[in-house]
C-alpha positions as CSV (number, residue, x, y, z in Angstrom):
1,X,-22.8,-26.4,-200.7
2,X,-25.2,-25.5,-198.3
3,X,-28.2,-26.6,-199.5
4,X,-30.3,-28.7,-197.4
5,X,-31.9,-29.9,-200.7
6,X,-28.9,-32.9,-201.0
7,X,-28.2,-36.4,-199.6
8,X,-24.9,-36.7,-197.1
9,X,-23.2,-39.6,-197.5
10,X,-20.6,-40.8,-194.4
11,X,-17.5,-42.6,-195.7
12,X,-15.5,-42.4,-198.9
13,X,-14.4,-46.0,-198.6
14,X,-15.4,-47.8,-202.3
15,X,-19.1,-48.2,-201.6
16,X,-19.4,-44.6,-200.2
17,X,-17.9,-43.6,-203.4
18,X,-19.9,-45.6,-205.5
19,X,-23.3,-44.7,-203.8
20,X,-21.7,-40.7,-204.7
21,X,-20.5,-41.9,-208.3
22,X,-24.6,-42.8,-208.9
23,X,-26.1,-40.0,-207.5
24,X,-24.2,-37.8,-209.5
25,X,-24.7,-39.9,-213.0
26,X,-29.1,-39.7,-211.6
27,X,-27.8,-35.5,-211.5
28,X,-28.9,-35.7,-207.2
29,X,-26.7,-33.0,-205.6
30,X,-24.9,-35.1,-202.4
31,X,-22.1,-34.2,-199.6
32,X,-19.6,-37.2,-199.4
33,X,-18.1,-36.6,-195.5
34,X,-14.8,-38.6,-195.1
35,X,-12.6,-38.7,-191.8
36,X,-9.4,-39.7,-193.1
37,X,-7.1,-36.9,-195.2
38,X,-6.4,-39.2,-198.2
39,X,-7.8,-42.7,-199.8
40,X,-6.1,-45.2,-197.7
41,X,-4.4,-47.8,-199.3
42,X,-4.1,-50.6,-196.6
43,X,-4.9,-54.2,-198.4
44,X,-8.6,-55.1,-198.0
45,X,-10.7,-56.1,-200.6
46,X,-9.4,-57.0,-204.0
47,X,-12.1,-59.2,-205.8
48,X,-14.6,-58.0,-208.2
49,X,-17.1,-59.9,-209.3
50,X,-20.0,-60.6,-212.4
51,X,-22.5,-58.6,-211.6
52,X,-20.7,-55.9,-210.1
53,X,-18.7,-55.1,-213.2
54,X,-22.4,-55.0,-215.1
55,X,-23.4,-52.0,-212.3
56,X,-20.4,-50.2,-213.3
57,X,-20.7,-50.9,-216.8
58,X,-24.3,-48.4,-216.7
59,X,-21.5,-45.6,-215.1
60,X,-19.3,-46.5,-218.3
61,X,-16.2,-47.7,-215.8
62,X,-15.9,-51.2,-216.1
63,X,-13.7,-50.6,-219.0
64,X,-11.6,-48.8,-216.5
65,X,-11.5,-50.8,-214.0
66,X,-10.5,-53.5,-216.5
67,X,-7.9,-51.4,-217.3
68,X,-6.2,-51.4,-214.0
69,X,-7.2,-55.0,-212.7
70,X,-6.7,-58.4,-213.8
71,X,-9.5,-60.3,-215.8
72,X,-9.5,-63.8,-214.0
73,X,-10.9,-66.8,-215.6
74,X,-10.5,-69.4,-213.1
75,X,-9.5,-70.2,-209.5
76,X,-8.5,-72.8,-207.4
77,X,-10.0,-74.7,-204.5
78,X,-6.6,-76.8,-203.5
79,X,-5.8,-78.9,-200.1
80,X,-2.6,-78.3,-198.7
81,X,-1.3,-81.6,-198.6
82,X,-2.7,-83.1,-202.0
83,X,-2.7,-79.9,-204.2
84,X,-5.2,-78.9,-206.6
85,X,-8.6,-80.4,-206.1
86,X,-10.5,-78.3,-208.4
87,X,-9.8,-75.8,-210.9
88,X,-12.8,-73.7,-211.6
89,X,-14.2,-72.4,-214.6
90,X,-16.0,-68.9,-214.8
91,X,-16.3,-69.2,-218.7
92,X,-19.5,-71.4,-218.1
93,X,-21.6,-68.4,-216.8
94,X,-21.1,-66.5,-220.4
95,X,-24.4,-67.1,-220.7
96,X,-25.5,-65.2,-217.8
97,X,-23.3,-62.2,-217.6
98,X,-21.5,-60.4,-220.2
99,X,-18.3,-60.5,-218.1
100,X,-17.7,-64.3,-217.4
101,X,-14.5,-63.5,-214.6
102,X,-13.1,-62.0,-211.7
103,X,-11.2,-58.9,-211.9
104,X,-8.8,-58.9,-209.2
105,X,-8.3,-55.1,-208.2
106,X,-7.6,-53.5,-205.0
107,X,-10.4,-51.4,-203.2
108,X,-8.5,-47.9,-202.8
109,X,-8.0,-47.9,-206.7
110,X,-11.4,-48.3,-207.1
111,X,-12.2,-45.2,-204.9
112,X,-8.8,-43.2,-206.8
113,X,-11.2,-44.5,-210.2
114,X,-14.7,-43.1,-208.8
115,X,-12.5,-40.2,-207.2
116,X,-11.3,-39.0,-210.8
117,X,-14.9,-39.9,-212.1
118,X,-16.3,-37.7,-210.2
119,X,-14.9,-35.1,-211.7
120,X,-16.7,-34.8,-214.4
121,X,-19.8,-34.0,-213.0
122,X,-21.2,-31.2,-210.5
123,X,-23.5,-29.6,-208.1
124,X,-21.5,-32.2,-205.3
125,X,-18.8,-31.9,-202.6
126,X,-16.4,-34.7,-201.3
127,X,-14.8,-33.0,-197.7
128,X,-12.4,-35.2,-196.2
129,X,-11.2,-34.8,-192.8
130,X,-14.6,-34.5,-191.8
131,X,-16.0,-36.8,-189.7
132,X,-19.3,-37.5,-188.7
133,X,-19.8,-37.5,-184.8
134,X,-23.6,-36.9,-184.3
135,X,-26.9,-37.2,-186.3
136,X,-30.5,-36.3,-185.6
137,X,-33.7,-36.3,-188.0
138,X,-37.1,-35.1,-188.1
139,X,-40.0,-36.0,-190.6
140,X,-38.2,-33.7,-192.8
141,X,-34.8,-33.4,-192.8
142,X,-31.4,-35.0,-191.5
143,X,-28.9,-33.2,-189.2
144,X,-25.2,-34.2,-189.1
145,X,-22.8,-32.9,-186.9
146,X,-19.4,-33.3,-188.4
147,X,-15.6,-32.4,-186.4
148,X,-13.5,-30.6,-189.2
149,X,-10.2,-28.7,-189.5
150,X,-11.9,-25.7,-188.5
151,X,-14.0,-27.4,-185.6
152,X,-17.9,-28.7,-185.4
153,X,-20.0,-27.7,-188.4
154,X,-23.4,-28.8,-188.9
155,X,-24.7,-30.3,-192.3
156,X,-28.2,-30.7,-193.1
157,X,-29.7,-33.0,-195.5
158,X,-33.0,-35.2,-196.8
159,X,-31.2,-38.0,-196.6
160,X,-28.0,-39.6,-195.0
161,X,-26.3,-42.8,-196.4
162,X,-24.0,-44.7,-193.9
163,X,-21.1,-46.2,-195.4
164,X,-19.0,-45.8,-193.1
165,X,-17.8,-49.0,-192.5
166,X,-18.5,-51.7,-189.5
167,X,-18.0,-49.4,-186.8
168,X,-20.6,-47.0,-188.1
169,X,-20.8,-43.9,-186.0
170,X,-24.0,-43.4,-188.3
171,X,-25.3,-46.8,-187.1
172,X,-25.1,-45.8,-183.9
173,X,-27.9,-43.2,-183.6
174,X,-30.1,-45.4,-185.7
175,X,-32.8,-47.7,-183.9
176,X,-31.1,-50.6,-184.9
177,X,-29.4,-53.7,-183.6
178,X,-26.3,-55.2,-185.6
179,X,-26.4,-58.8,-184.8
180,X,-23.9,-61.3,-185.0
181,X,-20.9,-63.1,-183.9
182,X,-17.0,-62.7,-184.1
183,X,-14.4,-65.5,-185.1
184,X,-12.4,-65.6,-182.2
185,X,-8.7,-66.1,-184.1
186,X,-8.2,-63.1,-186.1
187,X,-6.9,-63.1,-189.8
188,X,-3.2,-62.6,-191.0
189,X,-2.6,-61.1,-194.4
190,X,1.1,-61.2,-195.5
191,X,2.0,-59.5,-198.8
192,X,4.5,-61.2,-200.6
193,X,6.0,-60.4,-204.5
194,X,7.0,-64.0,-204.8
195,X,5.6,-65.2,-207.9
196,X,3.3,-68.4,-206.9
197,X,2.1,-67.8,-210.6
198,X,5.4,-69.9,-211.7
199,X,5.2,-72.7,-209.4
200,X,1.3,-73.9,-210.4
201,X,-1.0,-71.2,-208.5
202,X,-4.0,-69.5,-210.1
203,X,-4.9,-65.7,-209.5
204,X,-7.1,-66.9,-206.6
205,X,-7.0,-69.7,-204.5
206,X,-9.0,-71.4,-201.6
207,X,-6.6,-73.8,-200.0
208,X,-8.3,-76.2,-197.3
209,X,-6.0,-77.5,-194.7
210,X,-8.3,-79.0,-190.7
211,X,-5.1,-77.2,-189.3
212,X,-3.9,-73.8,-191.0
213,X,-6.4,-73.5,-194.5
214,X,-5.0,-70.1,-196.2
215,X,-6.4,-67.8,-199.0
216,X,-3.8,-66.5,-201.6
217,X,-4.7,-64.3,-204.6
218,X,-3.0,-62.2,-206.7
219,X,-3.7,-58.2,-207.2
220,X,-1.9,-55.2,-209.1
221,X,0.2,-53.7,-206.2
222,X,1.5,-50.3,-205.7
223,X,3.3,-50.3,-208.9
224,X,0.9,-52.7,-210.7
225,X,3.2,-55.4,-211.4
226,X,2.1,-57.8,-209.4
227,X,1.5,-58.6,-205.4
228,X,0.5,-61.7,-203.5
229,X,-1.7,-61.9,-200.8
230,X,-1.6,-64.9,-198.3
231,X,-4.3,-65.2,-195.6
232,X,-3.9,-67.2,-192.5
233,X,-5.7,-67.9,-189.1
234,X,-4.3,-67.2,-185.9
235,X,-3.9,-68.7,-182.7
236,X,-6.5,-66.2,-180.4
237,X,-3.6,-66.8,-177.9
238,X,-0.6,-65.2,-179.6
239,X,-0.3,-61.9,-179.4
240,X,0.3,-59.6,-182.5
241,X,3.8,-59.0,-182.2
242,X,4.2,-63.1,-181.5
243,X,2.1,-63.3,-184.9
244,X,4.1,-60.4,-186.6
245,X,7.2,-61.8,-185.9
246,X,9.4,-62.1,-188.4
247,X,10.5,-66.0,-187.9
248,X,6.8,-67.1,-187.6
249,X,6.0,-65.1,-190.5
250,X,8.5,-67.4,-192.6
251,X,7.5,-70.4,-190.9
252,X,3.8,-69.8,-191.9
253,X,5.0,-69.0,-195.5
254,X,7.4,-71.8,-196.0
255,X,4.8,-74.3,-194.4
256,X,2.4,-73.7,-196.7
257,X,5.0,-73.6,-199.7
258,X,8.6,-74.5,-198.7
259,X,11.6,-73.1,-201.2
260,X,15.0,-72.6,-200.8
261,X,15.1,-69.1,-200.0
262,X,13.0,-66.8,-197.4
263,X,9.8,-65.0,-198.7
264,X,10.1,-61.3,-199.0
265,X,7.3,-59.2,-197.2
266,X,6.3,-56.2,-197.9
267,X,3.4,-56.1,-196.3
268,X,1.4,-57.3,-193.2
269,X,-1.7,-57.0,-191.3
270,X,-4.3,-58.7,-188.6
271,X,-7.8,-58.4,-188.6
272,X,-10.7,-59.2,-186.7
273,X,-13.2,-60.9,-188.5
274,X,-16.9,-60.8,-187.7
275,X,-20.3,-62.1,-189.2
276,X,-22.9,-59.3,-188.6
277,X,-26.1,-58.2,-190.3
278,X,-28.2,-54.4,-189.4
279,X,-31.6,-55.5,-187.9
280,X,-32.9,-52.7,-190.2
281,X,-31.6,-50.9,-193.2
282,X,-33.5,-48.0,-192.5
283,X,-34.1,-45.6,-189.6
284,X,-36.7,-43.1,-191.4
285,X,-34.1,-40.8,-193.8
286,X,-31.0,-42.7,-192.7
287,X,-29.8,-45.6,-194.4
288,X,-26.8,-48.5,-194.3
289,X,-24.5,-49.7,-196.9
290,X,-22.1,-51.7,-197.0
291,X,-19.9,-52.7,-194.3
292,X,-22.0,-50.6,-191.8
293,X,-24.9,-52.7,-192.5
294,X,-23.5,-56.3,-192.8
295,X,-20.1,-57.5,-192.3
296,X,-18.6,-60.8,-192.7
297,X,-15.1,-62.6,-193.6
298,X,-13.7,-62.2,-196.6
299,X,-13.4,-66.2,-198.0
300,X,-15.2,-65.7,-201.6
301,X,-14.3,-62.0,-201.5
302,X,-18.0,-61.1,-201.4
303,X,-18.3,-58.1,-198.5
304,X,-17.0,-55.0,-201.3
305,X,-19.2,-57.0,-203.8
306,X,-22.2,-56.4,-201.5
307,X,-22.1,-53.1,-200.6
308,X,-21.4,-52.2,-203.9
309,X,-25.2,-54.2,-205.1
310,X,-26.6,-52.4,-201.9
311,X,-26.2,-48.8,-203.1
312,X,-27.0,-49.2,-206.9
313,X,-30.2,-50.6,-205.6
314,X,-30.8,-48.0,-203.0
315,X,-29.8,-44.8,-205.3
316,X,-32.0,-46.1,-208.3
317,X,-34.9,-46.0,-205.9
318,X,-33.6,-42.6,-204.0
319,X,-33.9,-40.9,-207.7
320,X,-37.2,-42.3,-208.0
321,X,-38.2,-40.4,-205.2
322,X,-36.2,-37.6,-205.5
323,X,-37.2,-37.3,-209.5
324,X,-40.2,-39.0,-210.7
325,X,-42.6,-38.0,-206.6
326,X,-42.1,-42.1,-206.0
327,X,-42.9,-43.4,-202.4
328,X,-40.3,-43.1,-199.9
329,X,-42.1,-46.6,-199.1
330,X,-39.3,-47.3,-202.2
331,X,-36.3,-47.2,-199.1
332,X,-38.4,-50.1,-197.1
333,X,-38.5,-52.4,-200.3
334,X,-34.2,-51.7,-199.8
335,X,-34.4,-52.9,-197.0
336,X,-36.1,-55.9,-197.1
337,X,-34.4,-56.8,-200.6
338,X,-30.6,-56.0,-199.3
339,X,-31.0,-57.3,-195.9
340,X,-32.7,-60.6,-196.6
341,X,-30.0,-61.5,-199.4
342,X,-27.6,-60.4,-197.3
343,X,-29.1,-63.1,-194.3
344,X,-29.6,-65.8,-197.0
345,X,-26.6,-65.4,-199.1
346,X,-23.9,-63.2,-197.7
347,X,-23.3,-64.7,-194.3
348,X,-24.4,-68.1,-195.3
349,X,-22.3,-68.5,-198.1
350,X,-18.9,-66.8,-196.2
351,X,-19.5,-68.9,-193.1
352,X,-20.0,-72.2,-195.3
353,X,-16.4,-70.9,-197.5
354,X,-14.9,-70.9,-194.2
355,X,-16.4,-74.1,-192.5
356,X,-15.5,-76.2,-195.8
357,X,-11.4,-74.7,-195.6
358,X,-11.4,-75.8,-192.1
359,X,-13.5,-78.7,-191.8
360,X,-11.1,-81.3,-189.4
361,X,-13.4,-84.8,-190.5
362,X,-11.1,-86.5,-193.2
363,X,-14.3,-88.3,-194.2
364,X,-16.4,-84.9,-194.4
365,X,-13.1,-83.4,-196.5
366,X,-13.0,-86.2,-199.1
367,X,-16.5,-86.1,-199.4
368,X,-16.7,-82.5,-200.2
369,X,-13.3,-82.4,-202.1
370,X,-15.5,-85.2,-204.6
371,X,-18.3,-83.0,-204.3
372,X,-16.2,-80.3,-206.2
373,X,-14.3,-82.4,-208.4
374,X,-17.5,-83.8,-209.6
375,X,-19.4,-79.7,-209.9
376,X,-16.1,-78.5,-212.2
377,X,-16.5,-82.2,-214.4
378,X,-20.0,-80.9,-215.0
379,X,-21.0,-77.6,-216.7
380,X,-24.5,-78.0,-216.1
381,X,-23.0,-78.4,-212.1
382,X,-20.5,-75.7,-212.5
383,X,-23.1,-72.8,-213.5
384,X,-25.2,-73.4,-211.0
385,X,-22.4,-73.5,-208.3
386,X,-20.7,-70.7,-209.6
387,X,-24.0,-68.6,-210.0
388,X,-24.0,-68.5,-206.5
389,X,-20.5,-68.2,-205.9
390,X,-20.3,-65.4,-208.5
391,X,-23.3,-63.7,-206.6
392,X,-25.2,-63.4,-209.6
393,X,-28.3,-65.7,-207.9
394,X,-28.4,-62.9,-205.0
395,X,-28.6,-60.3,-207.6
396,X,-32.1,-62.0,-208.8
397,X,-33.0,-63.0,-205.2
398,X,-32.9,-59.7,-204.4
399,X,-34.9,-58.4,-207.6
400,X,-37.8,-61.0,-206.4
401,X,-38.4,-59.5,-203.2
402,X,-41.2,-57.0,-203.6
C-alpha cells in the first residue's frame, strides 16, 4: 500500500491496535508499523475496565473479550497485617454502564483479538519488523522513515498516530515536552499459579502495608487456566539479580502470605515506573496515544484503559475530517479533552492509589481504612467512589471539554 492517501500508525501494542481496529470499522485505509516480529506476551496490563468494554462493544468485541477474560465483580482493598478492609462492589454502577465489572485479561490477547479482527476488513497493512526511526511533515503530508528486513523505506501519510509506547521514537521529533517524574524503587511482578482464590483473595486486590504494600490479581495465563500476579516495590539499592534471586523471591512471597510449602514461579519481571504526561497531543498531523503520551504506574490498572479512551476519541474525530470535510481544528479539541483528563484523573488518581498503599502514619492509615469501610457500607458512597475508580467520570470529563 503505497498510497499517501492513509494514516500510519507506530506500534502494534493494544492501543496501536485498537486505534487500527477503528479506522478500519470508519473504512480509513492506515499502515500499522510495528518493530517487534511477533505480539509479545510479557505481563503488563491485565485490567479492563466499564467504559472501555462499552468502546469495544461499537466494534462488536466485547463479547470476545468476555470470552477470553474473567468478568470481575468485586475487589479488595486489604492491609497486610489485619486483612480485608474493604470488599468492593462494582454491581452499584449498573446504572451507569451496561457492564457493571472488571474483566481481567491480559494486553497481548487483546492485540492476538484485534489482530484476528482485523481480518475481516481491507484496504490496510499491519508490517512488523518495521520500525519507525525518523519523521518529518509539511502542511500536507507526513514522512516516516522506517528500518525493515530489507533496509530503510520511506512511508508517507496524512497523518501519523504515535503509539508506540513511553519511549516514543515518534515523540521524539514532535515539539513536545513529556513532563514528569520517576518512582525511584522499581516494581517487581512475580507470576505465581498458586491459587490465593482458595485461601480468601478476590480477582484483584490492593493490599496496603507503610513497609512492602503489594498488588495481586488474577488473569487467564498462557493456557487460560489461571495465573497470579504479585506486585512488589523494591529497594532502589538492590540490584536486579539481588531482587531476582530466588531466596528473596520466596521471602517476599511467603511474607506477604506464609504456607507450608515454597511458591512456584513461572514468571518474573522489574519495571521502572514513571508518572509523565505529553505537553501537547498534537504536533500539526502527528499525534500521541497511549503510553507515548502519558504514562504512569499501574495501581488501579488504568494506563491500557487510557490509551484505549484516547484513540476512540481521536479516530471518531479523524473520520470526521477525513469523511464528512470536518476541521482538523477537531485534533486540538483531542488534545485538550485527552490531555487535561489525563492531568486531572490519570496521574492524580494513580499517584493517590499509590500514596494510600504506602502511607507510613498509623493514624492517616486508620483514618483512610474507615474512610473505605464507610464508602463500600454506603451505595450512594460506593458509586460515586467507584465512578471514578472505574474511570467512567473521566470518560464524561473528557466529553465536557469543548
Amino acid at each position: 500500500m503505497m498510497d499517501d492517501n492513509r494514516i500510519l500508525i507506530a506500534g502494534a501494542g493494544p492501543v496501536g491496535y485498537a486505534a487500527a481496529l477503528n479506522l478500519a470499522h470508519y473504512g480509513i485505509p492506515f499502515t500499522l508499523l510495528e518493530g517487534d516480529a511477533t505480539i509479545l506476551d510479557d505481563p503488563r496490563a491485565g485490567t479492563i475496565h466499564p467504559p472501555t468494554l462499552e468502546m469495544f462493544a461499537r466494534l462488536a468485541l466485547t463479547g470476545t473479550l468476555n470470552d477470553h477474560g474473567y468478568i470481575v465483580r468485586n475487589y479488595h482493598y486489604r492491609d497486610r497485617k489485619t486483612g480485608l478492609v474493604a470488599n468492593f462492589n462494582l454491581g452499584v454502577l449498573s446504572n451507569d454502564t451496561p457492564y457493571p465489572y472488571r474483566l481481567m485479561l491480559e494486553q497481548h490477547k487483546v492485540s492476538s483479538i484485534i489482530d484476528n479482527a482485523l481480518k475481516n476488513y481491507k484496504n490496510h497493512e499491519i508490517l512488523r519488523k518495521h520500525r519507525v526511526t525518523e519523521v518529518e511533515q509539511d502542511n500536507h503530508i507526513v514522512v516516516v522513515k522506517v528500518e525493515t528486513p530489507n533496509g530503510p523505506t520511506i512511508f508517507r501519510g496524512r497523518y501519523l498516530i504515535g503509539c508506540d509506547g513511553g519511549r516514543s521514537q515518534v515523540r521524539k521529533f514532535m515539539n513536545v515536552n513529556f513532563e514528569g517524574f520517576t518512582f525511584p524503587e522499581r516494581f517487581l511482578v512475580v507470576t505465581t499459579p498458586y491459587d490465593f482464590e482458595k485461601v480468601g483473595y478476590a480477582f484483584t486486590n490492593y493490599v496496603s502495608d507503610p513497609e512492602e504494600w503489594c498488588a495481586l490479581f488474577k488473569v487467564p495465563g498462557l493456557d487460560e487456566k489461571g495465573i497470579w500476579r504479585v506486585v512488589f516495590p523494591t529497594n532502589p539499592d538492590l540490584t536486579k539479580e539481588e531482587i531476582f534471586d530466588d531466596q528473596n523471591i520466596e521471602a517476599r512471597l511467603q511474607g506477604f502470605h506464609p504456607k507450608s510449602n515454597s511458591f512456584p514461579v513461572v514468571h518474573r519481571n522489574l519495571y521502572e515506573v514513571h508518572q509523565r504526561v505529553a505537553s501537547c497531543y498534537r504536533d500539526d498531523r502527528i499525534l500521541l496515544a497511549g503510553d507515548a503520551a502519558h504514562i504512569n504506574n499501574p495501581l488501579g490498572g488504568m494506563g491500557m484503559n487510557f490509551g484505549f479512551h484516547d484513540v476512540f476519541n481521536l479516530t471518531e474525530k479523524l473520520a470526521a475530517i477525513w469523511f464528512k470535510n470536518g476541521d482538523e481544528k477537531l485534533l486540538d479539541l483531542y488534545d485538550r479533552q485527552r490531555r487535561t483528563v489525563a492531568e486531572e484523573y490519570l496521574q492524580r488518581q494513580t499517584i493517590e492509589n499509590k500514596k494510600n498503599l504506602e502511607n507510613k502514619n498509623p493514624e492517616a492509615r486508620k483514618k483512610f481504612h474507615g474512610e473505605l469501610r464507610e464508602i463500600v457500607a454506603d451505595p450512594d458512597k460506593a458509586r460515586t467512589y467507584l465512578r471514578r475508580a472505574a474511570m467512567i467520570e473521566g470518560i464524561e470529563r473528557a466529553a465536557a471539554i469543548i
